[in-house]
N, C-alpha and C positions, 0 to 999 in steps of 0.2 A: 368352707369352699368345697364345691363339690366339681367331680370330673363329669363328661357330656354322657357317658355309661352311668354312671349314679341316677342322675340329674333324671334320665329317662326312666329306669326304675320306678324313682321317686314321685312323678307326677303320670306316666302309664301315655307318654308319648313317646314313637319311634326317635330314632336319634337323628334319622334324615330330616325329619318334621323339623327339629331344633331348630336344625341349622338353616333350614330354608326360613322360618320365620326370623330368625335373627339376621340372615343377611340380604332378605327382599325387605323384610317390614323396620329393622332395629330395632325389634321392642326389649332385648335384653343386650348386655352391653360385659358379656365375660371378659376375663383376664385372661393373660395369658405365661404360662410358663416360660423360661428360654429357653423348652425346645420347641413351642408352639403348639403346646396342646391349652384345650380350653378350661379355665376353673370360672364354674358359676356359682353367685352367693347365695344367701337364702330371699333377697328379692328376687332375683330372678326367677327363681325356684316360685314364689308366691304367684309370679304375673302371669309365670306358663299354666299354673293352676286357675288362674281367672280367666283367662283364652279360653281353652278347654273348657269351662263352663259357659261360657256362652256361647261356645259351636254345640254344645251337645246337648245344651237343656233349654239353650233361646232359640233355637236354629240360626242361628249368625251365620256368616260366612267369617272367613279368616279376616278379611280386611276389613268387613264392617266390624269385629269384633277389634280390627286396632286401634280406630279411629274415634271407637267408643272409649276404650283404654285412657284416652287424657281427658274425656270430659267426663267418665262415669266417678260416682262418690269414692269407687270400691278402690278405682286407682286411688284418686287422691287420697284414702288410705294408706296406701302403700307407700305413697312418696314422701306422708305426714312425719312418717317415722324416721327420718333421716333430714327435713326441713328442722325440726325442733333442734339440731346442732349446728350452732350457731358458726362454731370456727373449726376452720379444715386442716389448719396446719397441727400439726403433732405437740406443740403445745396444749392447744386446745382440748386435743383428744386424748391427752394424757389426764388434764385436769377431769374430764367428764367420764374417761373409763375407771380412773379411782375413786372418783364420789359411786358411782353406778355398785363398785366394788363393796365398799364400804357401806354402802346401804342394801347387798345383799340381791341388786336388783339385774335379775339374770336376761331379763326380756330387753333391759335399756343397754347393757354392757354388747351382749350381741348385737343391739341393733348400731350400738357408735362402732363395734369392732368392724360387724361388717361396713360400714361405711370405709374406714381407715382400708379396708383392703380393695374397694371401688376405687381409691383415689392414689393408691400407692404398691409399690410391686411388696410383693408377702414379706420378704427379707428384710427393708425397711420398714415394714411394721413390726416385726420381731426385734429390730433392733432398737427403734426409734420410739415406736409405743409400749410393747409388751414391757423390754428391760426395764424401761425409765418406772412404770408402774408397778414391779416389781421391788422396785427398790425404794420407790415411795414407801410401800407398804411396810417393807420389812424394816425401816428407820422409824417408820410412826409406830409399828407393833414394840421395837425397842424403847420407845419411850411412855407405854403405853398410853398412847392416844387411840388406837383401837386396840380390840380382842383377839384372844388365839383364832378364837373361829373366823373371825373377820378375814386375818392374814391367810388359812387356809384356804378359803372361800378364794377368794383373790388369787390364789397361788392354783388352785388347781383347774379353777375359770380357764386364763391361760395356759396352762400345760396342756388341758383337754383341747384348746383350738390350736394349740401347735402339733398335737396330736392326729388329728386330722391330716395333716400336708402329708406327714410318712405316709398314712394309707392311700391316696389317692396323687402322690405322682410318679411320674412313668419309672421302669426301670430298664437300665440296659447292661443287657447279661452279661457284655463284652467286658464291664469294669469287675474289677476286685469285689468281693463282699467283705463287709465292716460288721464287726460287733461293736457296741457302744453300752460302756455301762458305767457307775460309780461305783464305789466299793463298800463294802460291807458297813452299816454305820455313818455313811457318808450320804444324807434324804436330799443335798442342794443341787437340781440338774437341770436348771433353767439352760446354763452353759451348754450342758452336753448335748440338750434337746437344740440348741441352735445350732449345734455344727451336726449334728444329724440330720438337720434339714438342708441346710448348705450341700452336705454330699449327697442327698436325697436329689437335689433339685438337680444338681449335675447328672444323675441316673444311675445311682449307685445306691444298689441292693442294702440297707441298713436293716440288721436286727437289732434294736432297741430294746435294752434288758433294763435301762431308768436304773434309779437311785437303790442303794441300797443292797447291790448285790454281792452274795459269797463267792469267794474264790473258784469253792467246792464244786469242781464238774465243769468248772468255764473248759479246761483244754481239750477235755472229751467233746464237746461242743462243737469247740472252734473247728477239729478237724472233722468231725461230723459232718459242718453246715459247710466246710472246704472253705473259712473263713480265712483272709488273708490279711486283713487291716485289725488294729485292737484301738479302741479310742476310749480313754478313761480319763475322768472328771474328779476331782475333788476340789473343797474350797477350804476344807481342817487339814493343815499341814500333818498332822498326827497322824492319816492314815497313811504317808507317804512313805515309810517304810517298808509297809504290807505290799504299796506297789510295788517297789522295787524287788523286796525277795521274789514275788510273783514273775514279775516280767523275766528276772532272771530265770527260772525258773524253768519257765513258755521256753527260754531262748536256748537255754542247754538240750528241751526235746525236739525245739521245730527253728532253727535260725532263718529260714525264710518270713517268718513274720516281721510285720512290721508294727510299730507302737505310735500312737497320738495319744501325748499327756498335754492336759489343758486343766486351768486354774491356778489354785494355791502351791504349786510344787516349790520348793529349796531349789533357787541359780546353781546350786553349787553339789553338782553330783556325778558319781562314773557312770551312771543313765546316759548324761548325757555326750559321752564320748563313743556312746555306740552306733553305730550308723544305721539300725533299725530301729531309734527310739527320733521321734522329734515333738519337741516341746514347745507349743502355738501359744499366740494369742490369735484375735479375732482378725487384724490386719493383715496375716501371715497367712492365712487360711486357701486362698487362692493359686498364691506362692507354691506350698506345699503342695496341691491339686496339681498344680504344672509339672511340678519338677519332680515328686513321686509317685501319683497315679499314672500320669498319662506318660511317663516314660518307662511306667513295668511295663 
């Protein structure tokens, strides 16, 4: 999903153009954020690329060029690719993004993925398709019914289109800035990448440091980048220790920080009796948005 600044880049039309063909003609059909900014897919992206060639190399006019748009082969190309999926609900698209997955086939997976984000706001796709497929994978890699490379393949598919949302939605300066990372040893950050987009989408500056990072130099960092939120992920209780000396750590030089621990952590710890530490799951995540961000 791209933003209407991308989008124009991308095919080498002004941004006013966009929006005048999309809301005199409807030829493309974006999403939208909840603050109201627009995300187009890569159809859309394809159709503003066939306009454009027929005002510039057929001499068309704009509206003969839309009019052409549903009877010409070229559309029906474009629409083929998204007719061949048969079922819309999130079952369906689970079943047909993990066959796509497992047979390595990148051009079919994006083309079901982008459908799933035509018909459904981003977050429901993260949670309803991305996870479910995710956990497919990583059940059938444990019993090997596929390959290491398969489950990779699969896993970084996803990660890279959840990837995308960080770079391209808005931010507003006025919130808190977040670091988001997993710990040393710790590669699973499916989790941490969905609540990074969660406070993404609300408009909150995330620097995403992903799986696998050292301690070494995070505090330097934090007060560096005037970071005020920490949000750390694990799913091996084993590195739960390492957070905890850490946080404590953060909290003897800066007590104004605040902590978001999520996953595997131990119910039963003096973390959590501290009032800069809160420990989510995915229900709670809103909660937490109320009653700690938007009341610093």
């Amino acid at each position: 999903m791209y933003n209407i600044k991308k989008v124009s880049e991308l095919v080498d039309i002004p941004t006013v153009t966009i929006r005048a063909w999309e809301n005199r003609y409807k030829v493309i059909s974006p999403t939208r954020t909840e603050g109201g900014h627009r995300l187009y897919s890569q159809k859309d992206i394809e159709t503003l690329k066939w306009l454009k060639v027929q005002i510039q190399e057929n001499n068309m006019k704009i509206s003969e060029a839309v009019r052409s748009l549903s009877q010409n082969a070229t559309a029906q190309k474009l629409e083929s690719q998204t007719a061949k999926i048969e079922t819309p609900g999130f079952d369906g698209l689970i079943n047909q993004l993990y066959d796509a997955l497992v047979d390595l086939n990148t051009e079919k997976a994006n083309t079901i993925t982008d459908l799933a984000f035509s018909m459904h706001d981003f977050e429901d796709v993260f949670q309803n398709l991305f996870v479910q497929v995710l956990y497919r994978v990583g059940d059938e890699w444990k019993m090997d019914n596929i390959t290491a490379a398969q489950e990779h393949f699969a896993s970084q598919f996803i990660i890279q289109r959840c990837t995308q949302f960080l770079r391209i939605l808005p931010i507003n300066q006025q919130l808190p800035k977040v670091v988001a990372f997993c710990p040393e040893g710790e590669h699973h950050h499916i989790g941490l990448m969905l609540f990074s987009l969660f406070l993404r989408k609300k408009g909150m500056d995330v620097i995403y440091l992903g799986p696998n990072t050292p301690f070494n130099g995070l505090i330097d960092l934090i007060h560096l980048k005037k970071i005020s939120i920490i949000a750390i992920s694990i799913t091996d209780p084993v590195y739960f220790e390492g957070v905890k000396r850490w946080v404590k750590d953060c909290l003897e030089q800066d007590n104004t920080l605040s902590f978001v621990l999520g996953g595997n952590f131990p119910h039963q710890s003096e973390l959590y009796d501290l009032p800069s530490v809160s420990l989510l799951n995915h229900v709670e995540w809103n909660d937490w948005y109320q009653g700690t961000v938007l009341k610093s």
